[in-house]
N, C-alpha and C positions, 0 to 999 in steps of 0.2 A: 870634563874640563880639567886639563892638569893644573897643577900645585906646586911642581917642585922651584917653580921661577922666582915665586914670591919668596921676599927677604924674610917674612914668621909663617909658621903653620896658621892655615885658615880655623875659624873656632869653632870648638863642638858641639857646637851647637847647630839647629839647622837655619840656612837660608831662608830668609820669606819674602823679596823680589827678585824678580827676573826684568833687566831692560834690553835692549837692542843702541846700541848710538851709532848713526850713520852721517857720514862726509862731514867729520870735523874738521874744523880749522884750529889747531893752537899759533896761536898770534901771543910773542912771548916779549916785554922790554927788560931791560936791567935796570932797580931800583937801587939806591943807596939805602942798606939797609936800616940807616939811626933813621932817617925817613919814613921807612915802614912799619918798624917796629910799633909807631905810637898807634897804629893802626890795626894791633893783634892786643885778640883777646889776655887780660893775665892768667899766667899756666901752658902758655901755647912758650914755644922758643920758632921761630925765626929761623927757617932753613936757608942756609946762601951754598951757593955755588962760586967756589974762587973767589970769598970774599962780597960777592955781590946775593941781592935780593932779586926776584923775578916775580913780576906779575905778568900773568897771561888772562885773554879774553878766549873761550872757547865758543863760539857757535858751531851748535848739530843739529840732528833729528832726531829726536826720540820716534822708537818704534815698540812694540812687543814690550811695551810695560806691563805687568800682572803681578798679583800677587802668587802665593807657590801654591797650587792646588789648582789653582783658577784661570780659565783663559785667559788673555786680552780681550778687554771691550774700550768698544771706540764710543764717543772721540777721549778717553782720557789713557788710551794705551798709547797715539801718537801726536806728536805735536811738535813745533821747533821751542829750541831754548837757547840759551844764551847766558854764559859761567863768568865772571869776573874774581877771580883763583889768585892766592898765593900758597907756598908752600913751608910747613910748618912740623916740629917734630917735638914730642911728646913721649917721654919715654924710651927713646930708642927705635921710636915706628916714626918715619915721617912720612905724612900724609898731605892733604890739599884743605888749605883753611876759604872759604866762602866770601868774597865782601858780595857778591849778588849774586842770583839765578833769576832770570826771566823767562817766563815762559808762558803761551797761550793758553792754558787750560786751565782756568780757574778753580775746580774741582782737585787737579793735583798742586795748586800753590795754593792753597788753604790747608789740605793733608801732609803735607812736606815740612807745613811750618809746624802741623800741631805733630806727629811723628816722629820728624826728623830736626825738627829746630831748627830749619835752614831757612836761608833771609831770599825766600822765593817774592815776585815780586810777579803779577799780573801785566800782560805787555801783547800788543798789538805787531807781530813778526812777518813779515812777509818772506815769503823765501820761493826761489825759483831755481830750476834746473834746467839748462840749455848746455848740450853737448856733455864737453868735459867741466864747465862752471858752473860756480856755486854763487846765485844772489841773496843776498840775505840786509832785512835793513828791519831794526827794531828801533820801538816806541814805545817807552814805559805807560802804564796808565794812570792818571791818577797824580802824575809826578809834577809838581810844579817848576823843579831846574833840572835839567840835561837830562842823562840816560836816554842817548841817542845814538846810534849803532846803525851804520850802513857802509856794506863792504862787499866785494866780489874776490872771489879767490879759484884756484884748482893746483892739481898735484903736477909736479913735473920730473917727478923720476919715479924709476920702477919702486918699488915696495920693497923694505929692506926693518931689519929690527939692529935700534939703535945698540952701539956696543956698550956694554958697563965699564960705566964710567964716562962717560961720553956724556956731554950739557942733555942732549935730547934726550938720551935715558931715563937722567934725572930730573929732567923736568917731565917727563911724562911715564915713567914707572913707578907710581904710586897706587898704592892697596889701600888704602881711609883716608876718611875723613873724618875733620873734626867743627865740634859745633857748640857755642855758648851759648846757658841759658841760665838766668837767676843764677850767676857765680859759678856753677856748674860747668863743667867740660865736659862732652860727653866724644866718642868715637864712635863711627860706623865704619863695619871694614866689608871690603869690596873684593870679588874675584873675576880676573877677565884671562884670556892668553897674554902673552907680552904681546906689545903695540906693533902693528906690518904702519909704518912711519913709508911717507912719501916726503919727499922736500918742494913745497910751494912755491908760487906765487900769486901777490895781490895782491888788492888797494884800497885802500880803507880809505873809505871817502870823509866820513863822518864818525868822531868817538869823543863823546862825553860822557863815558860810562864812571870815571873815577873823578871827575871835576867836581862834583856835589861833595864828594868824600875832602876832600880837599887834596888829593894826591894829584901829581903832573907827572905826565909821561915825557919821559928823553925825546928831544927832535930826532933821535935817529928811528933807521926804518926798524921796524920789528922783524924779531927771529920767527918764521912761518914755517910751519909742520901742518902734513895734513894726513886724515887715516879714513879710509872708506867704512868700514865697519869695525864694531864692536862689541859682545855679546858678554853681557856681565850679570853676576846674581850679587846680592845685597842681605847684610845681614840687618839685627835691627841695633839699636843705641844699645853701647853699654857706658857707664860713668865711668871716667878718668881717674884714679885715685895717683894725686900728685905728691 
């Protein structure tokens, strides 16, 4: 897998996952960032593009999860999940800060949290594939307000890689992430190709993914990006020293 695309050298240390992510949807709004900010961890700063903040929701497929040595086994190598992202920089590396991950497999959102300190969250996802679309409608478990998610979408142009510099670049060429725990900041950094980006369309029927957070999405329509696959390795937590 090359290297030279990402903005820091990858660490030398070695990788110990492998994932696959298939037929994403980024679903992007523009937030006010004094809005957002109260909403980021302290030690994180606040990425904007022209001034603005962006939250995106991501639903995919996880496929080909394994640790490094070890095949995939099912069911916890594949499953749908579902990302509620903003984006965040630390240091000079900006990467993707978490408010959710949902996902079916309760074996990897129990592991994820104790691992990776990410705010995984157990959820009932249906997803369906008919022709060129993507059905997708999630249901948190467990959750007593919102976190309901139901949309259909597909790509409608050929496959092209966003320019630098360009909003979709930056909102989707990112190499870490980041993750708070007991005051702590810790990074996980990521390696993929750069993104083959399709431009969507689609309809989001239902979204009270950030309603409980107390965050409101702008009445306008969302920015949609959609990428058929993605073949990424994972390093593990290092701390942030800020």
């Amino acid at each position: 897998m090359r290297t030279d695309h990402r903005p820091w050298p990858i660490p030398d240390r070695s990788w110990i996952m492998k994932q696959i992510w298939n037929r994403l949807l980024f679903a992007h709004w523009p937030i006010d960032p004094g809005t957002m900010e109260r909403f980021i961890p302290r030690g994180l700063k606040l990425d904007t593009n022209d001034g603005k903040a962006w939250l995106g929701i991501v639903p995919f497929r996880m496929d080909g999860v394994r640790l490094k040595y070890l095949p995939p086994v099912p069911p916890v190598s594949a499953f749908p999940e579902l990302n509620v992202r903003t984006y965040v920089t630390v240091n000079d590396k900006p990467g993707v800060y978490f408010f959710s991950m949902d996902a079916t497999c309760l074996p990897v959102v129990k592991g994820a949290k104790w691992l990776f300190h990410l705010p995984y969250h157990w959820a009932d996802i249906e997803w369906r594939e008919r022709e060129n679309r993507v059905h997708v409608q999630s249901v948190r478990r467990n959750a007593e307000d919102g976190y309901l998610f139901r949309a259909e979408y597909r790509p409608l142009s050929s496959a092209y890689r966003a320019k630098p510099g360009s909003l979709a670049h930056w909102l989707t060429e990112r190499y870490c992430l980041y993750a708070a725990h007991r005051e702590r900041l810790y990074r996980c950094e990521i390696l993929h190709e750069p993104w083959l980006l399709h431009d969507a369309e689609g309809t989001i029927y239902t979204n009270t993914m950030v309603e409980p957070l107390g965050l409101k999405l702008p009445e306008e329509e969302p920015l949609l990006h959609y990428a058929e696959r993605q073949e990424v390795v994972v390093w593990g937590l290092e701390e942030v020293n800020r």
